[in-house]
C-alpha positions as CSV (number, residue, x, y, z in Angstrom):
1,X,17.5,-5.0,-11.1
2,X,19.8,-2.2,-10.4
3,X,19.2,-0.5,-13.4
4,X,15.3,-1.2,-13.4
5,X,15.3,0.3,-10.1
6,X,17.6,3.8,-11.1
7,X,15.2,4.4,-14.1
8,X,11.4,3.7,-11.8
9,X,13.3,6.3,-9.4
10,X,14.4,8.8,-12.0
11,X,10.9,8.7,-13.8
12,X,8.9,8.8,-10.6
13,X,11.4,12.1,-9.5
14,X,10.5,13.6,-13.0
15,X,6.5,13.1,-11.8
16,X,7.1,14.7,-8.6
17,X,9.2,17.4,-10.2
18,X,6.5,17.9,-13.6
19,X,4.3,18.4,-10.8
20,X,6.0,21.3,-8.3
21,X,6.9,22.8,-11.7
22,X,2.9,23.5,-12.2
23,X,2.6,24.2,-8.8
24,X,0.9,21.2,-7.2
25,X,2.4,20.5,-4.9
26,X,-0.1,18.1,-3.0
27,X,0.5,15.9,-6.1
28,X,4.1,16.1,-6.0
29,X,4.3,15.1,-2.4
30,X,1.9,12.2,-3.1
31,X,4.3,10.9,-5.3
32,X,7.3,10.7,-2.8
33,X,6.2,7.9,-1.0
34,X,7.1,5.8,-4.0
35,X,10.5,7.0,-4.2
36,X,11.4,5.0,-1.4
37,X,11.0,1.2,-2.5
38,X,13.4,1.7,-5.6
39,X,15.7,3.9,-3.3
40,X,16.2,1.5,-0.9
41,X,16.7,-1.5,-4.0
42,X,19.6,0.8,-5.1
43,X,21.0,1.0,-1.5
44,X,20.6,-2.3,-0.8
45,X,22.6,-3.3,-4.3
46,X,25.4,-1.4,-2.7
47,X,25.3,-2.0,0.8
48,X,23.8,-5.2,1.3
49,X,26.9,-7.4,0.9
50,X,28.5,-5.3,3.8
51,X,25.4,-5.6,5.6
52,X,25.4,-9.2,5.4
53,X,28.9,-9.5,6.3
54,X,28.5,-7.2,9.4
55,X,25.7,-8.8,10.7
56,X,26.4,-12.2,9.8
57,X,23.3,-13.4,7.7
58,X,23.0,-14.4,4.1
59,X,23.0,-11.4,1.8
60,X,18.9,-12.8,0.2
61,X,17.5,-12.1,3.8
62,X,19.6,-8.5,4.1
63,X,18.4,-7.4,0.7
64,X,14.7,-8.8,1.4
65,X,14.5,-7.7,4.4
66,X,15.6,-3.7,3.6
67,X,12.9,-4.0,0.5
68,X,10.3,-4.9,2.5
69,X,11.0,-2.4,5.5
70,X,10.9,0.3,2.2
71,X,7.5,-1.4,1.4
72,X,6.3,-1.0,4.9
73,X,7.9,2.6,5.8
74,X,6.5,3.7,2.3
75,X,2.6,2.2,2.9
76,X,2.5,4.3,6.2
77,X,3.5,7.3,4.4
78,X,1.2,6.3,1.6
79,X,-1.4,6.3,4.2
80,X,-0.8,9.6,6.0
81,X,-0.4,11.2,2.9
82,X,-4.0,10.3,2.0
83,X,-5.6,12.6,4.3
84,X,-5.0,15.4,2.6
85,X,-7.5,14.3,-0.2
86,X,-10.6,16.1,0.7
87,X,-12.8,13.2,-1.5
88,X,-13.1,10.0,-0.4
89,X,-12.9,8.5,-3.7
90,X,-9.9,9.7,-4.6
91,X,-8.5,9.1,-1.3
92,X,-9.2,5.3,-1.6
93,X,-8.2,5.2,-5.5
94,X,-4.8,6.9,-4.8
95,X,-4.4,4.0,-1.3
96,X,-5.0,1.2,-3.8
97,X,-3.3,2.0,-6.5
98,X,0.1,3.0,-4.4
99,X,0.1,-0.4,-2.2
100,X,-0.3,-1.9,-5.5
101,X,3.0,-0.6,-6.9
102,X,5.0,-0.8,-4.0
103,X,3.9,-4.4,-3.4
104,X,4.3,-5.9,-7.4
105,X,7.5,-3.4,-7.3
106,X,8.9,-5.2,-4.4
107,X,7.4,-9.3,-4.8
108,X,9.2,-8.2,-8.6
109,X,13.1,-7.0,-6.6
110,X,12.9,-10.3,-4.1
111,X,11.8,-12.8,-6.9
112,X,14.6,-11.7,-8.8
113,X,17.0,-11.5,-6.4
């Protein structure tokens, strides 16, 4: 799921990026929260053999248990982010939807680990 993860984090960047370029900004920052999950699949590819080796544990529980920190860092973010819409609505539809992704992004990375 390498791959899988490198192209969710390069077309997520080009949302955030599509978005600074026409200068909204608030949009483009609400959209960095779910860089992190596929980040941290990609650095957990790469380092979670070493991990695992370091800290003695089987290299399923090091590469879980970096996704799901990503999940939780990234929903707390998610969740401070959402103040800055001013309707409630949108607030709520932007919470949902993001906690949505990140979680089916990240049940998706483990199962298939």
């Amino acid at each position: 799921m390498l791959v899988e993860s490198m192209v969710i984090f390069g077309l997520i960047f080009a949302v955030a990026v599509i978005y600074l370029r026409r200068k909204k900004a608030r949009y483009a920052v609400a959209t960095v929260p779910l860089l992190l999950l596929p980040f941290m699949n990609i650095i957990a590819n790469f380092l979670g053999d070493k991990l695992s080796n370091l800290l003695k544990m089987e290299y399923f529980v090091v590469y879980s248990f970096l996704n799901l920190l990503a999940v939780v860092i990234s929903c707390l973010i998610i969740g401070i982010c959402s103040v800055k819409f001013s309707r409630k609505s949108t607030r709520a539809a932007y919470v949902v939807m993001s906690l949505i992704f990140n979680i089916a992004l990240a049940s998706i990375l483990i199962f298939n680990a």
